[in-house]
Kinemage of the C-alpha trace (Angstrom):
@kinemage 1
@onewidth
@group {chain A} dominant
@subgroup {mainchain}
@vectorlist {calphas} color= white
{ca unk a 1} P -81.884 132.575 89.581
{ca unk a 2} L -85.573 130.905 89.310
{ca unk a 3} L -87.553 133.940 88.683
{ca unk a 4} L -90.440 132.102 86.816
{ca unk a 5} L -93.123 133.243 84.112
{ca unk a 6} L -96.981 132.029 84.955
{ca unk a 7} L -97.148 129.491 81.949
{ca unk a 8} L -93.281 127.968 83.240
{ca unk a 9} L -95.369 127.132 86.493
{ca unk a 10} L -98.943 126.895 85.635
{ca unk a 11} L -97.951 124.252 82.644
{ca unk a 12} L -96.452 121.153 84.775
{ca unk a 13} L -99.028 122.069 87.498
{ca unk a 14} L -101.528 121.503 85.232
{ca unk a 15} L -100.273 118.284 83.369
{ca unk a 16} L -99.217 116.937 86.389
{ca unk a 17} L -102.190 117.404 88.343
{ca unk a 18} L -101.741 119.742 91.437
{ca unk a 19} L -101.919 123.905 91.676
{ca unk a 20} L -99.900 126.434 92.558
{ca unk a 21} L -100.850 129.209 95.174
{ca unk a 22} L -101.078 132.496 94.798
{ca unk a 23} L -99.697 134.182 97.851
{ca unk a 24} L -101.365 137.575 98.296
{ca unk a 25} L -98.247 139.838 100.171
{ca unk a 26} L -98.656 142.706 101.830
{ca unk a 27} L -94.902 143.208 103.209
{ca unk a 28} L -91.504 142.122 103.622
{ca unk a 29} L -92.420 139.395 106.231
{ca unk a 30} L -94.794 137.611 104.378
{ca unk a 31} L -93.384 137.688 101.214
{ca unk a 32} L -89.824 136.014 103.020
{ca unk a 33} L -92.151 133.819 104.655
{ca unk a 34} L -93.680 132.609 101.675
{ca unk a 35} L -90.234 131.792 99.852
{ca unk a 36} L -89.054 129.958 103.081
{ca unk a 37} L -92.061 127.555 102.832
{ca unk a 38} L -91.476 127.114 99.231
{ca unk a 39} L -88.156 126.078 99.729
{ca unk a 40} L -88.794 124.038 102.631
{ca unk a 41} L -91.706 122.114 100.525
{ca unk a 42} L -89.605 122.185 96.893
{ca unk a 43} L -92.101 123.606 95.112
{ca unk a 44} L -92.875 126.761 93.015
{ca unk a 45} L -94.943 129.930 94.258
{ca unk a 46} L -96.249 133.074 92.701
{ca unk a 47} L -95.744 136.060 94.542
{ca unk a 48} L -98.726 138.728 94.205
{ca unk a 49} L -98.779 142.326 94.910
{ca unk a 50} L -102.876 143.484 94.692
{ca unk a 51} L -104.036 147.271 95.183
{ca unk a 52} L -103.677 147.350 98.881
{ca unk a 53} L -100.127 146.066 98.501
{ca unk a 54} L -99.323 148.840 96.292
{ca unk a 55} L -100.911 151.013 97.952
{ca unk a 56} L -98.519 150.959 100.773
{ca unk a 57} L -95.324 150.113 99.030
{ca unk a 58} L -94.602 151.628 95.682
{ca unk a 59} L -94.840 149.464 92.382
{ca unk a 60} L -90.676 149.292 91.846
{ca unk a 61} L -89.831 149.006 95.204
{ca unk a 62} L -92.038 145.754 95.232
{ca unk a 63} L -90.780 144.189 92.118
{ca unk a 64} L -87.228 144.757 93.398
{ca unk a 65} L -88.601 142.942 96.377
{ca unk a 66} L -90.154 140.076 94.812
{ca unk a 67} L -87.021 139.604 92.493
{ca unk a 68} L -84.385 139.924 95.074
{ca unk a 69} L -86.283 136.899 96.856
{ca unk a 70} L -86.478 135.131 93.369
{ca unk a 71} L -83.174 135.275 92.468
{ca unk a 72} L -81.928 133.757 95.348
{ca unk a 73} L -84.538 130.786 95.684
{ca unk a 74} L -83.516 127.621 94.196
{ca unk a 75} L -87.250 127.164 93.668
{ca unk a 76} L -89.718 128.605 91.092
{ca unk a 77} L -91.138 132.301 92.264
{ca unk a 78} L -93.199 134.430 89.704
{ca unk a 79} L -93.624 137.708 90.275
{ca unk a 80} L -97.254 139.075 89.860
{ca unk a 81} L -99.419 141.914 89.832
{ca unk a 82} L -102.925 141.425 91.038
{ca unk a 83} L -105.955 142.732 89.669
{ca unk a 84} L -104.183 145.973 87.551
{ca unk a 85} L -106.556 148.064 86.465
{ca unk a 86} L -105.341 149.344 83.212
{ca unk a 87} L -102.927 148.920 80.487
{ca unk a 88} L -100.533 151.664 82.645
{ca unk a 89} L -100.631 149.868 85.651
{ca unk a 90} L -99.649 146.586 84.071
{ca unk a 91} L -96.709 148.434 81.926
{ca unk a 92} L -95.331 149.997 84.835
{ca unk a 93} L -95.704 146.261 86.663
{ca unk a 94} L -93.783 145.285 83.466
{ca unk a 95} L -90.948 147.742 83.263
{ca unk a 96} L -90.782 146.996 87.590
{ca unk a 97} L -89.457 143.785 86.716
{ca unk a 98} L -92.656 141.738 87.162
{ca unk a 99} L -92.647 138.426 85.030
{ca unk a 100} L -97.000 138.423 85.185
{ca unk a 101} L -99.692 140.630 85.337
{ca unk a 102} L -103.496 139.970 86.050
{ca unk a 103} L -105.579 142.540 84.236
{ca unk a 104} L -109.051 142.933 85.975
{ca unk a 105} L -111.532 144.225 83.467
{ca unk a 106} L -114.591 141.901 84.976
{ca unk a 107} L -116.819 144.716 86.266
{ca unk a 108} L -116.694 145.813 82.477
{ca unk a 109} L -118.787 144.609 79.245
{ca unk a 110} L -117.727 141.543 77.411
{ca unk a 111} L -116.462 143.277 74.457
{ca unk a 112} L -114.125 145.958 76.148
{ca unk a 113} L -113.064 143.723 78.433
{ca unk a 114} L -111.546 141.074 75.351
{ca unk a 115} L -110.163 143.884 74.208
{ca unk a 116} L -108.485 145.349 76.911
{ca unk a 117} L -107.295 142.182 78.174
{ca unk a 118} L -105.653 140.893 74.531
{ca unk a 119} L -104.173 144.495 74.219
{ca unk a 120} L -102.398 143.624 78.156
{ca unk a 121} L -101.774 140.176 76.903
{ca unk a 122} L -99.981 140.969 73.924
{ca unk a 123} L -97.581 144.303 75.863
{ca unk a 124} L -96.840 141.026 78.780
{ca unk a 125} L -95.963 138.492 75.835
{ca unk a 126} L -93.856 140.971 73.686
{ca unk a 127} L -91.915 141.669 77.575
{ca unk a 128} L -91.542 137.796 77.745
{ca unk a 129} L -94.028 137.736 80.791
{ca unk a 130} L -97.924 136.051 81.381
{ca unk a 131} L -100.425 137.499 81.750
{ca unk a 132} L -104.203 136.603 83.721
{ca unk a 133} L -107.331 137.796 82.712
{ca unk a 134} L -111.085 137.647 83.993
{ca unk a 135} L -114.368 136.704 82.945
{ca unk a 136} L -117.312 137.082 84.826
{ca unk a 137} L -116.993 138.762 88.241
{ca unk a 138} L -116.069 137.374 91.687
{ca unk a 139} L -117.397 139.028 94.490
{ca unk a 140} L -116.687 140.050 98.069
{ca unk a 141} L -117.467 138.475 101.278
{ca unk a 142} L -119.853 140.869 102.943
{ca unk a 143} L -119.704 143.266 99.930
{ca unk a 144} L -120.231 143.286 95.579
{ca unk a 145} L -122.328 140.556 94.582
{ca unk a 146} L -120.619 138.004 92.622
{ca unk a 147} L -121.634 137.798 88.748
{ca unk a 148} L -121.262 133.907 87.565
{ca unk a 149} L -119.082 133.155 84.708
{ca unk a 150} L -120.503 132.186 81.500
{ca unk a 151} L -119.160 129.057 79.653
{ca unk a 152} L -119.744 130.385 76.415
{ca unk a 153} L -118.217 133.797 76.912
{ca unk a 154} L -115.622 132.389 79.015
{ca unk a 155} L -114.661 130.098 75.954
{ca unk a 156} L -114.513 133.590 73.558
{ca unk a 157} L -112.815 135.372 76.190
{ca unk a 158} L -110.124 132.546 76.737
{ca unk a 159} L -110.131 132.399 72.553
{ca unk a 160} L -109.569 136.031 71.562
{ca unk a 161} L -107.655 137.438 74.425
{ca unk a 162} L -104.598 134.997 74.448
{ca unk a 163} L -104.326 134.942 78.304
{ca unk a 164} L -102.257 132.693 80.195
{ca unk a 165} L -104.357 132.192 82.759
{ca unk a 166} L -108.282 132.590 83.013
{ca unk a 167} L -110.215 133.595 86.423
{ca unk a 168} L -113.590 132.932 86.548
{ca unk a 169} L -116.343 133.274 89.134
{ca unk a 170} L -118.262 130.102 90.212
{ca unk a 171} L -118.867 130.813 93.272
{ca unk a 172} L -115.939 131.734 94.707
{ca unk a 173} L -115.673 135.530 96.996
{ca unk a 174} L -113.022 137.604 98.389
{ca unk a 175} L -112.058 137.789 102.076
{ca unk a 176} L -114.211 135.037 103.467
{ca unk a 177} L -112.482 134.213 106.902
{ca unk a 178} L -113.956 130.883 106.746
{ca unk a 179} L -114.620 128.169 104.140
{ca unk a 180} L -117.618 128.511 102.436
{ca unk a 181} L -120.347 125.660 100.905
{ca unk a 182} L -117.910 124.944 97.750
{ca unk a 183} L -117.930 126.255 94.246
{ca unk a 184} L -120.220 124.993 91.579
{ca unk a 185} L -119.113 122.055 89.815
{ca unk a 186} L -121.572 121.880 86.893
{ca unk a 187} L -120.217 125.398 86.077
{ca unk a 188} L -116.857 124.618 86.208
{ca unk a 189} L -117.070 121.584 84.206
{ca unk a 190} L -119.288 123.361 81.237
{ca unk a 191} L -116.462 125.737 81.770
{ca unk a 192} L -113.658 123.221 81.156
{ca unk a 193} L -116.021 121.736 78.317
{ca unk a 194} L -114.812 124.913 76.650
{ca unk a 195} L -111.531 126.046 76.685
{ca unk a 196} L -108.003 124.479 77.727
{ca unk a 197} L -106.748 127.741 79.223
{ca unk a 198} L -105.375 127.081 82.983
{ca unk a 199} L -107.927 128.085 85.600
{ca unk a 200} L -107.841 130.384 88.770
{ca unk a 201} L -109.825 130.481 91.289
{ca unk a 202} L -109.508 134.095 93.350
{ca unk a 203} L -110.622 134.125 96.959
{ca unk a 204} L -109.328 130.540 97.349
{ca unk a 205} L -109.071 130.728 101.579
{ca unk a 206} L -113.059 130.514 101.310
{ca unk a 207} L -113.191 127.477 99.489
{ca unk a 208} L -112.984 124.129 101.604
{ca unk a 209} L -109.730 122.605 102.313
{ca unk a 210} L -110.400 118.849 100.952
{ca unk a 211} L -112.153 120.795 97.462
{ca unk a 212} L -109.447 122.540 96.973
{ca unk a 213} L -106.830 119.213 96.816
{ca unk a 214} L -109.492 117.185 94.886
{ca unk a 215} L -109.625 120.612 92.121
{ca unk a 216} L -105.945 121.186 92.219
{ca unk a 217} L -105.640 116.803 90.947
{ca unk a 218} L -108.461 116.168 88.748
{ca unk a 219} L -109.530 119.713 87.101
{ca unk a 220} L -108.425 122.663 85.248
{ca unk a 221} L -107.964 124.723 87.766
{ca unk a 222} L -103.932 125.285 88.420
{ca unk a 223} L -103.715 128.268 90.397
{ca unk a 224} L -105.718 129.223 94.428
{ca unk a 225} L -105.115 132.577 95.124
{ca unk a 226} L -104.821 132.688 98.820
{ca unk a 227} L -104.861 136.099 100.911
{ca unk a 228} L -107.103 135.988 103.783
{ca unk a 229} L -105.924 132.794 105.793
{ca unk a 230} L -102.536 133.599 105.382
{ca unk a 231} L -103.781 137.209 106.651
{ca unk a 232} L -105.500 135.493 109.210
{ca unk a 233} L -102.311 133.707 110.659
{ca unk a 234} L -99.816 136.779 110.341
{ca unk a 235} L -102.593 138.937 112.692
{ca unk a 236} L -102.257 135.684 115.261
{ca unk a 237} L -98.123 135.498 115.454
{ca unk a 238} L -97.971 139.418 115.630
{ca unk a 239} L -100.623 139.617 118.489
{ca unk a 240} L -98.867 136.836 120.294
{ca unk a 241} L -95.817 138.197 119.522
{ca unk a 242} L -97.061 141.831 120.918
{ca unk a 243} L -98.690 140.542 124.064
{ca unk a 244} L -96.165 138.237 125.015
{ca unk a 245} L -93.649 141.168 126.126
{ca unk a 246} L -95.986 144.024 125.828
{ca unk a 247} L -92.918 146.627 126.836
{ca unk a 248} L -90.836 146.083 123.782
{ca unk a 249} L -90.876 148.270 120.868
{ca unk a 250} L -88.599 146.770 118.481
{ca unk a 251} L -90.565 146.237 115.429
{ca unk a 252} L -88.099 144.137 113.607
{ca unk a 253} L -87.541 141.988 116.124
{ca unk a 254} L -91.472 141.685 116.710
{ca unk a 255} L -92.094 141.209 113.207
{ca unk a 256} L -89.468 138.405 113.053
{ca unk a 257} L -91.367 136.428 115.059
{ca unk a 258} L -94.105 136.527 112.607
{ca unk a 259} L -92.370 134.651 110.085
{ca unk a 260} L -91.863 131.303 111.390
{ca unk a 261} L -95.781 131.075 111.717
{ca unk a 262} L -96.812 132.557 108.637
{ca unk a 263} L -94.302 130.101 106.708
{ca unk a 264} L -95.960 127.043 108.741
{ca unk a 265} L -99.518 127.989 107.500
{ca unk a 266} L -97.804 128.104 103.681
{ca unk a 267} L -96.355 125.117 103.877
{ca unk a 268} L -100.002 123.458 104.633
{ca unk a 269} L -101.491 125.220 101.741
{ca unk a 270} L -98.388 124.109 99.209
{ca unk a 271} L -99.283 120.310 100.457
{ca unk a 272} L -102.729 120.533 100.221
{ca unk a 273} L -102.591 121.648 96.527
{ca unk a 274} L -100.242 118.817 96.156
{ca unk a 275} L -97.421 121.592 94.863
{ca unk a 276} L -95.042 120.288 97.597
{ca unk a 277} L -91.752 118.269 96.206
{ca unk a 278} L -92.354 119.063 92.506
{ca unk a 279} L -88.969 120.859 91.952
């Protein structure tokens, strides 16, 4: 069994100098796909299930999901909920079987956001799982305008919270289908100036391939979430997949052929965050 916490694979990845992905799953394909390239690359993976994920597949039926894969990887998988809303959502994450849970109180003020996060923090510790929180606001690629993280709050955040794991916004989005200009540097080092809490960066497919390896080695940063390029590729193999016998109707064995792909375009991510052959 190698169903992981967030600190038992954020720590090394951190000390050591690479980061670990988080793979944003929407079904039963990608998430096998995901596990497949983890074990083909020897190197740990956190499996995320955001609000469109459980929107379509209910919260216990997902964590079953996520640990029946763990349990029989012989690599690290931690199972996560993305951006929870509430204390509820991330207790019934919890009692699912999840060993982390992201509470997202960034659209909120400073204050009730500390405390709602620290009161998530501490339910997640007392379970024996992480827990992520976030400071400032990271926006969406054609939609909410991003609000910038601010070293000093991200510093009291980080302080009286007790997260795991910290998002922060530095110029970063959601959904971009293509790799953006590159996050801000100065920010992120006043940033690290401040706290030693591990870093995520969420909407990691828009940032640029070669930033993303140089962050993973030489900063603070030790976990990419990455949804939309993975998104991206499944879309490709199942449109090949339909139009290349366009009479069949077999979803399972159309979705199959999904997998292979989908695992290929993991695999490239794990090496490029230099994750690959660290377990």
């Amino acid at each position: 069994m190698t169903l992981a916490t967030l600190t038992e694979v954020l720590g090394p990845a951190l000390r050591e100098g690479y980061a670990v992905p988080g793979l944003v799953c929407l079904g039963w394909e990608d998430m096998r796909a995901y596990v497949a390239a983890a074990e083909a690359e020897r190197a740990p993976i956190i499996l995320q299930a955001g609000p469109g994920c459980r929107a379509h597949t209910p919260l216990p039926v997902l964590g079953a999901m996520f640990r029946h894969l763990a349990e029989a990887a012989s690599v690290p998988v931690v199972a996560h909920l993305d951006h929870g809303t509430s204390r509820e959502d991330c207790r019934a994450a919890l009692d699912a079987g999840f060993t982390s849970v992201m509470f997202d109180g960034s659209r909120l003020p400073l204050q009730q956001n500390i405390d709602l996060t620290a009161a998530v923090a501490e339910l997640a510790h007392s379970a024996g799982a992480g827990c992520e929180g976030e400071i400032g606001f990271v926006g969406y690629a054609g939609g909410a305008t991003s609000a910038g993280t601010d070293p000093e709050e991200a510093a009291r955040f980080a302080r009286e919270t007790g997260v795991d794991a910290m998002a922060i916004s530095i110029g970063n989005l959601h959904l971009q289908e293509t790799p953006g200009g590159g996050l801000d540097l100065p920010r992120l080092r006043a940033i690290e100036a401040l706290t030693d809490v591990p870093l995520v960066i969420h909407g990691g497919s828009g940032v640029p391939a070669d930033q993303r390896a140089s962050l993973a080695a030489t900063s603070r940063i030790a976990k990419f979430n990455i949804g939309t390029e993975l998104r991206m590729a499944f879309g490709a193999a199942l449109r090949e997949a339909v139009n290349r016998d366009p009479a069949r109707f077999d979803r399972i064995e159309i979705l199959r052929e999904t997998e292979t792909p989908v695992a290929l375009a993991c695999r490239a991510i794990l090496r490029n965050l230099g994750a690959s052959g660290r377990v």
